[in-house]
C-alpha positions in Angstrom: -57.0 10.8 317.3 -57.0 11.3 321.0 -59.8 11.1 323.6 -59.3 12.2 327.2 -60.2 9.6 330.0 -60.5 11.0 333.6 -62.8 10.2 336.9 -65.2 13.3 339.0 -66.7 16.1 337.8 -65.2 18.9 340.2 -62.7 20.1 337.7 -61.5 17.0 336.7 -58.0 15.7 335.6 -57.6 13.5 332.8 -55.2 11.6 330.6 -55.1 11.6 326.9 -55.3 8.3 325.2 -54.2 7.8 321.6 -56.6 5.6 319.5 -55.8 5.0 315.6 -59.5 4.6 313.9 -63.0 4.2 315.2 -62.7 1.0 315.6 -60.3 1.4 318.1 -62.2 4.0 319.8 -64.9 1.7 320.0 -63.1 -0.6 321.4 -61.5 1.6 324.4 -64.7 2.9 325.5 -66.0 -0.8 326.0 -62.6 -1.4 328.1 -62.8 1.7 329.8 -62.7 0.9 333.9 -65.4 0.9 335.6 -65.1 4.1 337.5 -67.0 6.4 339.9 -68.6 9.4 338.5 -65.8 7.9 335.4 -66.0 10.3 332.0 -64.7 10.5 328.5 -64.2 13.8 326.6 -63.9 13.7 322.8 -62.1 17.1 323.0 -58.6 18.2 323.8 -58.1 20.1 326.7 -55.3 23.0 327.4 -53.6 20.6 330.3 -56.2 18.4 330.1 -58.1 19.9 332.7 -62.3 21.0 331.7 -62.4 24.7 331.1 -64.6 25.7 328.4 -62.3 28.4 327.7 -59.3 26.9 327.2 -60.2 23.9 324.9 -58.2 23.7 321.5 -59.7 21.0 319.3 -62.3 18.1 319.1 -62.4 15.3 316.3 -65.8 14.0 317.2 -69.7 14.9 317.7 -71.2 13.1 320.5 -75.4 13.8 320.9 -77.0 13.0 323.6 -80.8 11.3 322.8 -82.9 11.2 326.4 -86.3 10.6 326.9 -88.7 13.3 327.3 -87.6 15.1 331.2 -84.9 12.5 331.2 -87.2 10.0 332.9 -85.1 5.9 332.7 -85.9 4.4 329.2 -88.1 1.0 329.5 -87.1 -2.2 328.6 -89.3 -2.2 325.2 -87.7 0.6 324.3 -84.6 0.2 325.1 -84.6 -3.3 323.5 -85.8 -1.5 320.3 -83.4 0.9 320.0 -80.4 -1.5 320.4 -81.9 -3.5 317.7 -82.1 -0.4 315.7 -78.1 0.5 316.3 -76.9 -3.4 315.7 -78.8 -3.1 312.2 -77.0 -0.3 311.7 -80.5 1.9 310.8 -78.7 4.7 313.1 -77.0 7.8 311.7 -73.1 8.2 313.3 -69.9 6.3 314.3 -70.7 4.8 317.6 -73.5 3.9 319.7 -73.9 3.0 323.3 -76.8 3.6 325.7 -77.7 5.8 328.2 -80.3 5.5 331.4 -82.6 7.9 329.6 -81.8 6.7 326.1 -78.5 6.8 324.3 -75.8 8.4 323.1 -74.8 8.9 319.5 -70.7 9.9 318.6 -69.9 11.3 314.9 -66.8 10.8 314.3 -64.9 13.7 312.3 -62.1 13.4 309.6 -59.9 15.8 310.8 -59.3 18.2 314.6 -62.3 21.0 314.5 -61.0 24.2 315.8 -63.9 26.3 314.2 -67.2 26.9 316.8 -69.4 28.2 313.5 -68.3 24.8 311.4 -69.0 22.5 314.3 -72.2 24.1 314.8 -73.3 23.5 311.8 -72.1 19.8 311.5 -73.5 19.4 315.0 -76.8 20.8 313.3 -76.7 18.2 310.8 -75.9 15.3 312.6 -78.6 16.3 315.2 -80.9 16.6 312.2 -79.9 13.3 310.6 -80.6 11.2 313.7 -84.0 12.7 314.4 -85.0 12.0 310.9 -83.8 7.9 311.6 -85.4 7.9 315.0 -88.9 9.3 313.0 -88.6 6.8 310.2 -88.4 3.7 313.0 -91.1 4.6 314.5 -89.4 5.5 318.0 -91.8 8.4 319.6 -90.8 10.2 323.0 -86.9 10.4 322.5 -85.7 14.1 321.6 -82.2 14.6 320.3 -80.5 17.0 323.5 -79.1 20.1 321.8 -76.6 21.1 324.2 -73.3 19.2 322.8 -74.7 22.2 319.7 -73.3 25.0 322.8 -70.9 23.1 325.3 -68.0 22.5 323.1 -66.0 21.4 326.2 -68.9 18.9 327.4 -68.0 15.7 329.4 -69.5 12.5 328.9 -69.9 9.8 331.2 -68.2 6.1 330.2 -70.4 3.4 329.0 -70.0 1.4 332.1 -69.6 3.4 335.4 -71.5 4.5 338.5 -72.8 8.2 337.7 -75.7 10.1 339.3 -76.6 7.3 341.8 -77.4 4.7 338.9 -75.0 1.4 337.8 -74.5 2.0 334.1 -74.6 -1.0 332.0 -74.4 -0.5 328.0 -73.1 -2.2 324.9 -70.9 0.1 322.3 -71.9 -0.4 318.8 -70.1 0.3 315.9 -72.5 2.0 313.1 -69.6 3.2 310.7 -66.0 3.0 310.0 -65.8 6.3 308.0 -65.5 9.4 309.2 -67.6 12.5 308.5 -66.5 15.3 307.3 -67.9 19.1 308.5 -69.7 19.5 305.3 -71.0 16.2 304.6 -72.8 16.6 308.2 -73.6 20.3 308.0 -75.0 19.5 304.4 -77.3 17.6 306.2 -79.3 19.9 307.4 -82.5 21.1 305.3 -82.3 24.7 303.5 -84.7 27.2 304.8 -87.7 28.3 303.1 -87.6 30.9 300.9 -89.3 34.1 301.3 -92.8 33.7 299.0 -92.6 35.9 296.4 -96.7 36.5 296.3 -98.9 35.6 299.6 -100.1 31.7 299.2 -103.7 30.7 300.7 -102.9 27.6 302.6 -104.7 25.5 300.8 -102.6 26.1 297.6 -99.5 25.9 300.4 -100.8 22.4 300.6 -100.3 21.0 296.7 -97.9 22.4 296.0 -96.5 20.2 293.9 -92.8 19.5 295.5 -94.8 18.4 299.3 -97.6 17.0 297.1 -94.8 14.6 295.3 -92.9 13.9 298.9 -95.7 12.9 300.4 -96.5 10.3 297.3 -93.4 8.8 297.4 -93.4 8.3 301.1 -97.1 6.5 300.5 -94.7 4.3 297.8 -92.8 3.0 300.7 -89.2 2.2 300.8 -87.2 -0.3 298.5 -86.3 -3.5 300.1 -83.5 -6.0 299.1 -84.8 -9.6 297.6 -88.8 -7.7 296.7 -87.3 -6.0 293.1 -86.4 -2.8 294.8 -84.6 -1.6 291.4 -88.2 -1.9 290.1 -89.5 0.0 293.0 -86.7 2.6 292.8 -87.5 3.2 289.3 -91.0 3.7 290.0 -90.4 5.8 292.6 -88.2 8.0 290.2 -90.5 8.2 287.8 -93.2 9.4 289.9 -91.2 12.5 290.8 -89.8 13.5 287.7 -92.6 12.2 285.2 -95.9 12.2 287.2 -94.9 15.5 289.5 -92.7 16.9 286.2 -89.8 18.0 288.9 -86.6 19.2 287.7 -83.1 17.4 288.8 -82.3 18.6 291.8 -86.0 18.8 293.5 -86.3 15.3 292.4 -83.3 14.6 293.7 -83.5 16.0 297.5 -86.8 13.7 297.8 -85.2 11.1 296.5 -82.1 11.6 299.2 -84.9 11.2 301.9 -87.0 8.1 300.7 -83.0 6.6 300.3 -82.8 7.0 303.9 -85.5 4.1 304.5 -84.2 1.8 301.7 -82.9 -1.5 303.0 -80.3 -1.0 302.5 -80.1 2.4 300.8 -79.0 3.0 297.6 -75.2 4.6 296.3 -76.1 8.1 295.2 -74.8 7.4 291.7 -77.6 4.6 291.7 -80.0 7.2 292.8 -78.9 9.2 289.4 -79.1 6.8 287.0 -82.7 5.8 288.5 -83.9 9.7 287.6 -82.0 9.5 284.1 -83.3 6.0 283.2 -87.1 7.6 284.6 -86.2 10.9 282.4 -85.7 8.7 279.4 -87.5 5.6 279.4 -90.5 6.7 281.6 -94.2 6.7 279.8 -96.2 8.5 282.3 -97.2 12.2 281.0 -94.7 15.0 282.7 -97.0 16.6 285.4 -99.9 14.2 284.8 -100.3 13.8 289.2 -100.1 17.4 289.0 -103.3 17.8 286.7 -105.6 15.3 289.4 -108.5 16.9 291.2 -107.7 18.2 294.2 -109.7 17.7 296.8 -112.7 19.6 297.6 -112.6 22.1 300.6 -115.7 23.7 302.0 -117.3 26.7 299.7 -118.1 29.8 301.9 -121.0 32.2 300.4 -119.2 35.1 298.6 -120.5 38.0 297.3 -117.6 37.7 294.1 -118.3 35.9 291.0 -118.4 32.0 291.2 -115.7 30.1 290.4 -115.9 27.2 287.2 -115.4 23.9 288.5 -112.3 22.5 288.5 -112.4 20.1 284.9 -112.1 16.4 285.4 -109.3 14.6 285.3 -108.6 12.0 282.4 -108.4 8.4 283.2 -105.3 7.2 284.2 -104.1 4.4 282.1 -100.9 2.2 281.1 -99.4 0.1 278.5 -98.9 -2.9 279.7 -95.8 -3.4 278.1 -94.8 -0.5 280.4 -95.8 -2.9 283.3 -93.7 -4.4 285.1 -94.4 -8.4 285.8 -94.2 -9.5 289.6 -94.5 -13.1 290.2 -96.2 -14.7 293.4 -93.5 -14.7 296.2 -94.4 -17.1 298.4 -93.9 -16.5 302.3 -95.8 -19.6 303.2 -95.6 -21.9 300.4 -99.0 -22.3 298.0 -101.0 -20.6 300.8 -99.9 -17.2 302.1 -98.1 -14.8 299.6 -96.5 -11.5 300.1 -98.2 -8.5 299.6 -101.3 -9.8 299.3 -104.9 -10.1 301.4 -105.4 -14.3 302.4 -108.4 -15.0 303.8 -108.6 -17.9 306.5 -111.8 -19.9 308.4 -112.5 -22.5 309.9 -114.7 -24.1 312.9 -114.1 -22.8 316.6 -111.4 -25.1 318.1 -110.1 -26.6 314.8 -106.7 -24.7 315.4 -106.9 -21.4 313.5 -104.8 -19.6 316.1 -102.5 -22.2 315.9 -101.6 -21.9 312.6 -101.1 -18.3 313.2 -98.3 -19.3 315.5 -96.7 -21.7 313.7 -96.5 -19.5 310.7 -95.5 -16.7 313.4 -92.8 -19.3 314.5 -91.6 -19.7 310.5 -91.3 -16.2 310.0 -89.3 -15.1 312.9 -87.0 -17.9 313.1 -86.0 -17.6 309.0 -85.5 -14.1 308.3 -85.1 -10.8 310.3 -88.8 -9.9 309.6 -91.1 -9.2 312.3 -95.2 -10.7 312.8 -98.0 -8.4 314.2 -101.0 -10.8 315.6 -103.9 -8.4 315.9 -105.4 -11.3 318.4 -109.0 -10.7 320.5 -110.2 -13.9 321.5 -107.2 -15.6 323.2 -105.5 -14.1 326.7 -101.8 -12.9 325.7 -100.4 -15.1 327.9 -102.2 -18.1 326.1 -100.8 -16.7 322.9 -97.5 -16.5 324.0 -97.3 -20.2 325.5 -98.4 -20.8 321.9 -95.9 -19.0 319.8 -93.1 -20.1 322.4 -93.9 -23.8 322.3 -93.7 -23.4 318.5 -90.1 -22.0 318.5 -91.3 -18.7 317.2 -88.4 -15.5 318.3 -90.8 -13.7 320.8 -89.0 -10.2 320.7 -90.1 -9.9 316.8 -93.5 -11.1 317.6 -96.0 -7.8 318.5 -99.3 -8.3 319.9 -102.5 -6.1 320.1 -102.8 -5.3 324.1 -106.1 -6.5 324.4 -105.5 -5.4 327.9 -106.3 -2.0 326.9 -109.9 -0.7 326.9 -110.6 0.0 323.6 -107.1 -1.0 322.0 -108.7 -2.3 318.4 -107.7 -0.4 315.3 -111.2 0.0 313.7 -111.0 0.0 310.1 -110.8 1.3 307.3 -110.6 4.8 309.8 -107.2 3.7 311.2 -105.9 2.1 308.3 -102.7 4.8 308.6 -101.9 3.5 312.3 -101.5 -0.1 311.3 -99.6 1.1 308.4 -97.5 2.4 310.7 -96.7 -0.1 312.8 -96.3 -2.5 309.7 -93.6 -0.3 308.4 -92.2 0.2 312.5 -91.1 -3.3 313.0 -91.1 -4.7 309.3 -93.7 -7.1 309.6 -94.0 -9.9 307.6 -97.2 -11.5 308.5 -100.1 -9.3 309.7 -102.9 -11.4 311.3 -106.5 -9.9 312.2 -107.9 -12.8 314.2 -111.0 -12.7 314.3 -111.5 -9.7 311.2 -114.9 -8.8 312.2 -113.6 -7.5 315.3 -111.8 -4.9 313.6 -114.6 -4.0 311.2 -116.3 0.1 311.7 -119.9 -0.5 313.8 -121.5 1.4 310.4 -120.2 -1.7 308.1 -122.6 -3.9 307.9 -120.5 -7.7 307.2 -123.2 -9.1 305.3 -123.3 -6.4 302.7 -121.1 -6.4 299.6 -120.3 -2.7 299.6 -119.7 -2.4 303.0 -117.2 -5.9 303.1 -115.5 -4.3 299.9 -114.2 -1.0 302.1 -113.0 -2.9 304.7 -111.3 -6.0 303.3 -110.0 -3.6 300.2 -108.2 -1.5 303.0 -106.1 -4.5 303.7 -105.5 -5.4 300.5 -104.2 -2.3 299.4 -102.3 -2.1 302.7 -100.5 -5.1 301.6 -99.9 -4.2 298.1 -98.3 -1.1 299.6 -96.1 -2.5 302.4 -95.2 -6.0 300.6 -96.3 -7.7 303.7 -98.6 -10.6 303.9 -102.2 -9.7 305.5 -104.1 -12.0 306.7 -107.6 -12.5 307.9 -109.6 -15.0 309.7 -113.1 -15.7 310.2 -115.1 -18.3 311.7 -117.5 -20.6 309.9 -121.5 -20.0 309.7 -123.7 -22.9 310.2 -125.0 -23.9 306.5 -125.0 -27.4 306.1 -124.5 -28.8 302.5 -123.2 -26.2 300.5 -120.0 -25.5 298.9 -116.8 -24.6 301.3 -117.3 -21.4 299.7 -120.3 -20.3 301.3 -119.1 -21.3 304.8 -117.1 -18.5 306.2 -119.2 -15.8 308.1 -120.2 -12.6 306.3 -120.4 -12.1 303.0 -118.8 -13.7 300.0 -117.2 -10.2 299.3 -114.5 -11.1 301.8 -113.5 -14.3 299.9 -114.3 -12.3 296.4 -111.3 -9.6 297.5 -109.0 -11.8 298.9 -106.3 -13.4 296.6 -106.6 -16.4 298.2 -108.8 -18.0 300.6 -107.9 -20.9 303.1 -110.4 -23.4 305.6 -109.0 -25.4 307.8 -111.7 -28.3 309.1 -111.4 -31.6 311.2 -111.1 -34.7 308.7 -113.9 -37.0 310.5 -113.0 -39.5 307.6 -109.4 -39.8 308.0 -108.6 -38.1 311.6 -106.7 -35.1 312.0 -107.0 -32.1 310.8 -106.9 -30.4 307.2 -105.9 -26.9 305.8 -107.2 -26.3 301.9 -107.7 -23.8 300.0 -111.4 -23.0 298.6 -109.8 -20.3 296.2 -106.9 -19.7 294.6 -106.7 -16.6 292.7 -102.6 -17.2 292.1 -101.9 -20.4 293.6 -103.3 -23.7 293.1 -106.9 -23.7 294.1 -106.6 -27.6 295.2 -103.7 -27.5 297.3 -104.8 -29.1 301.0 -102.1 -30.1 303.7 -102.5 -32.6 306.8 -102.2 -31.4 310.0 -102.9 -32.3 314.0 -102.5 -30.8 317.1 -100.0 -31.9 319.7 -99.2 -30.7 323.5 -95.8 -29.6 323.8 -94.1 -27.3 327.1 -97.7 -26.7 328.6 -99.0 -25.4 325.3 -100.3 -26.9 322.1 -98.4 -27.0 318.8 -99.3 -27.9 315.1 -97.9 -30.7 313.6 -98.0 -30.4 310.2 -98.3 -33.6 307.6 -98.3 -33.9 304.4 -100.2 -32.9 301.0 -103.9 -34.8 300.7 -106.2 -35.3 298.0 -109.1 -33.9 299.5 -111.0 -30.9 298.8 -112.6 -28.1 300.8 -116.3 -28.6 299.5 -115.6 -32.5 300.8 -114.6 -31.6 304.2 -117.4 -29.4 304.6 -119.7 -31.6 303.5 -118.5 -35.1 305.3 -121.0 -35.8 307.6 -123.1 -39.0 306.7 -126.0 -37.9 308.5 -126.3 -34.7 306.7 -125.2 -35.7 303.7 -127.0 -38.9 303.1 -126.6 -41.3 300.3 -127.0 -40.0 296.9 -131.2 -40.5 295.3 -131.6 -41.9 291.8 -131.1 -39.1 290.1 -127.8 -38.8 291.2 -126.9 -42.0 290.9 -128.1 -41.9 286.9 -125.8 -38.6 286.9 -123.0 -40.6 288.5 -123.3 -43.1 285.9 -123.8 -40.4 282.5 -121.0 -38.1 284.1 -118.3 -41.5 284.1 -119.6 -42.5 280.9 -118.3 -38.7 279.8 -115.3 -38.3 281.3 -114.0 -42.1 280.7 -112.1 -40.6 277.5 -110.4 -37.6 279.4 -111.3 -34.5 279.9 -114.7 -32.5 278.5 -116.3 -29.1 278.9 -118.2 -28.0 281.4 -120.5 -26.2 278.4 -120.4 -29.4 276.4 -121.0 -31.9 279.6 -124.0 -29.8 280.5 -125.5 -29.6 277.2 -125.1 -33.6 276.5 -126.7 -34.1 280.1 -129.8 -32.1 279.4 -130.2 -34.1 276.3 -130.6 -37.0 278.4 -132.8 -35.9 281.0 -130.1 -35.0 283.7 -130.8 -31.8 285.0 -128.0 -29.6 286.7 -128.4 -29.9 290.2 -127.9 -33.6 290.1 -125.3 -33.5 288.1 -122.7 -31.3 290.2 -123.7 -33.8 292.7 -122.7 -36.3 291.1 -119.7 -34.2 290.3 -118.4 -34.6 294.1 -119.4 -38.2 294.3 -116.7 -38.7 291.6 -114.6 -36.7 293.0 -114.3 -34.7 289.5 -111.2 -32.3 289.3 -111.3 -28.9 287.3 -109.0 -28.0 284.4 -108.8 -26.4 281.2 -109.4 -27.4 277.7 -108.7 -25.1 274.7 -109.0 -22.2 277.4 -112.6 -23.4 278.5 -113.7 -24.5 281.9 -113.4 -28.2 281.9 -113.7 -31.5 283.7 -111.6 -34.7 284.1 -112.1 -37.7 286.6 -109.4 -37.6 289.3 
């Protein structure tokens, strides 16, 4: 392979330079001199001198990807592009930036002589990058169609002085193979077909192929380490069972949601996922198909009206046909992957510091990124916080409060933070605090109107695998369970899977983060913690596991609490007397209580005196002194 390396743009003359594999040519382009006006052709010139005419061959495919009127790319962007290319989530052979965005180079198997055949690969590859640079997330950058034309194009070196600007630009190598012409032009979607019969745009809009891409794109991709053979299947099922498509429709969807996989799948993977769904799948062929659609507006007509559309039938599984997923812990017994955690806690008892140190946990052991949806504290205060904690600050995103108007309000812009969870493949998702972010016509003290909200979280977390987070502050009830304590309704603790408080131990000093409910975690986990000054900021220091539960830490103040009457202390007394053999039920502790004149109320206080622990006894709710 040859590339031609020459200075000025007034027909310039160049020399050829002979490079063995990409590698190589990867490698010559970051050692190129730095030259004025300094260029690099992929294509070999009659002479060596640039005449359109007169070229004879090119081995490669070189797009140009600018920012909308070629304006200078910002730092953000430019920093997330690069990170896109060294993860390799890029189409092509080499990568290197450019002022107004970058420049992609497909590298060819053989010399392309043909202008229809590189058209068409140039197509493709054009095609293929567009669609990567829409799946990241990465708005405002358009793929330059000219190197489709210019055959004979020039491109300036990675490193030279061109157009009055010092260019500085790392080459990154995306591939070692080469394309071939139809790999690249195969790329490129077929055109719609002629309609044989006029289609009202509503029908246009289920039709069942587009009704079945956009499910699987609401699926999500497949992720390495989160049972993404499970999700592959699935996904495979969905199109060929639920949307009843044949091979190869099923199959050019499934080419697509590949493309977001991490890391995609071999295409003979791909195959045995639609023949194991084909076989082994239980969902009824078409069964998505036969769903309501929904309703769109009725216009008077002077025709005959139209029977309603029957209802579907419920929609139900074996669960043998269920796959099991166990809890996957991203912070141990308190905040789990794909699913809605629920934290609260007095002002000042360091909520948002938790956030960052979990922030700080997540960045700096794994490649995953953190969203902090954050109103109450200045950005700069946050980022002093999440610095001093050792968090990785490039893969840490923040809501610009500085923006009027900047909150997502949900569940109406459920989709946008969707978005940006799948964007920068965040981990952690904090709200902070969630009623910020609640719809003005959701009222936070009503069931229904708590259920909307915190349920678009939940299911945003089931769908992404990320772990979503909300936190509240406390209300001021004195003398009731930790349970009761967070503002709004209960239907916030009710949905979430499991439900933190973190409260000052007056008792013991410090501070300590419990968990009031744990719907698949322990439900009596608590862990020590304090806060320290460290580099101008504050950071958590974290302890160790205590024996202390939420419902005492709430409840801890002397004064308020008071020492226990006479009725409690005879409850104290009957409720040792119970337990002293090991553990009884609740139903059978009650009953035996009435019978001696201790009524409940008295009794669950005596309950906290003791310090009583829950458990389970031949699958009944039971009790057993700690």
């Amino acid at each position: 392979m040859q590339i031609t390396l020459g200075a000025g743009l007034t027909r310039p003359q160049g020399r050829r330079v002979e490079v063995v594999g990409i590698p190589e040519f990867a490698q010559a382009l970051r050692d190129a001199p730095v030259l004025p006006e300094g260029w690099w052709s992929p294509h070999v010139f009659e002479g060596d001198y640039r005449d359109s005419d007169r070229w004879q061959a090119t081995w490669c495919i070189a797009l140009d990807v600018d920012q909308d009127k070629h304006e200078v790319l910002g730092a953000e962007m430019a920093t997330i592009i690069e990170s896109a290319a060294r993860r390799g989530a890029i189409s092509g052979s080499i990568f290197h930036r450019t002022p107004a965005g970058a420049r992609i180079v497909f590298v060819l198997e053989g010399e392309c002589s043909d202008p229809d055949a590189f058209d068409k690969a140039a197509a493709g590859a054009s095609y293929a990058v567009g669609e990567d640079l829409r799946e990241l997330g990465i708005n405002g950058l358009t793929v330059d169609p000219k190197p489709h034309r210019d055959l004979a194009r020039l491109y300036f070196l990675p490193n030279c002085f061109a157009k009055g600007t010092q260019r500085r630009a790392d080459v990154y190598l995306l591939r070692t193979d080469p394309y071939t012409l139809e790999d690249l032009a195969a790329l490129l979607p077929e055109p719609p077909r002629p309609a044989l019969r006029s289609v009202s745009s509503s029908e246009a809009r289920f039709d069942s192929i587009e009704r079945a891409r956009r499910y699987v794109e609401k699926m999500g991709p497949s992720v390495e380490g989160q049972r993404g053979d499970d999700h592959a299947f699935r996904v495979a099922c969905a199109l060929v069972r639920d949307f009843g498509l044949d091979e190869s429709q099923a199959l050019n969807i499934l080419l697509d949601w590949n493309e977001t996989c991490q890391p995609p799948w071999p295409d003979q993977d791909l195959q045995r996922f639609m023949r194991s769904a084909s076989k082994n799948g239980s969902n009824p062929v078409g069964g998505k198909l036969n769903e309501e659609r929904p309703r769109t507006s009725q216009r008077a007509s002077s025709g005959p009206a139209q029977p309603a559309a029957a209802k579907p039938s419920l929609k139900l599984v074996r669960a043998w046909d269920v796959t099991e997923e166990p809890v996957e812990w991203l912070i141990p017994g308190f905040v789990a992957r794909r699913e809605l955690t629920d934290l609260s806690g007095d002002p000042g008892v360091g909520k948002g510091g938790i956030l960052a140190s979990w922030a700080a946990k997540v960045t700096s052991s794994s490649d995953e990124g953190v969203i902090l949806f954050s109103t109450e504290d200045r950005l700069g205060h946050v980022k002093a916080r999440l610095r001093a904690e050792g968090a990785d600050l490039n893969r840490v995103l923040l809501l610009d409060i500085r923006e009027a108007n900047s909150n997502p309000i949900l569940p109406g812009d459920i989709d946008l933070v969707e978005r940006a969870v799948r964007e920068y493949r965040a981990a952690l998702v904090a709200f902070d605090p969630a009623l910020e972010f609640k719809g003005a016509d959701l009222d936070s003290h009503k069931q229904q109107d708590v259920q909307l909200f915190a349920a678009s979280l939940g299911n945003l977390a089931h769908r992404t695998g990320s772990a979503i987070l909300t936190v509240r502050h406390n209300n001021k009830s004195q003398g009731v369970a930790a349970i009761y304590r967070s503002a709004g309704s209960i239907a916030f603790i009710a949905r979430a899977r499991m439900a933190l408080m973190a409260n000052k131990d007056k008792e013991n000093g410090g501070r300590v983060l419990s968990v009031v409910k744990g719907n698949i975690g322990k439900d009596s986990t608590a862990m020590s913690f304090d806060i320290h000054e460290k580099d101008g900021s504050t950071v958590i220091a974290w302890g160790q596991a205590v024996s202390i539960t939420a419902d005492e830490l709430v409840n801890q103040d002397p004064k308020k609490r008071g020492r226990p009457g006479v009725k409690v202390e005879s409850a104290v007394d009957l409720l040792k007397d119970m337990l002293a053999g090991g553990p009884m039920k609740v139903a059978d502790i009650l009953r035996c209580a009435k019978a001696e004149g201790v009524s409940r109320s008295p009794l669950y206080e005596a309950r906290k005196v003791l310090k009583v622990e829950s458990c389970t006894l031949d699958l009944h709710s039971a009790w057993r002194l700690p």
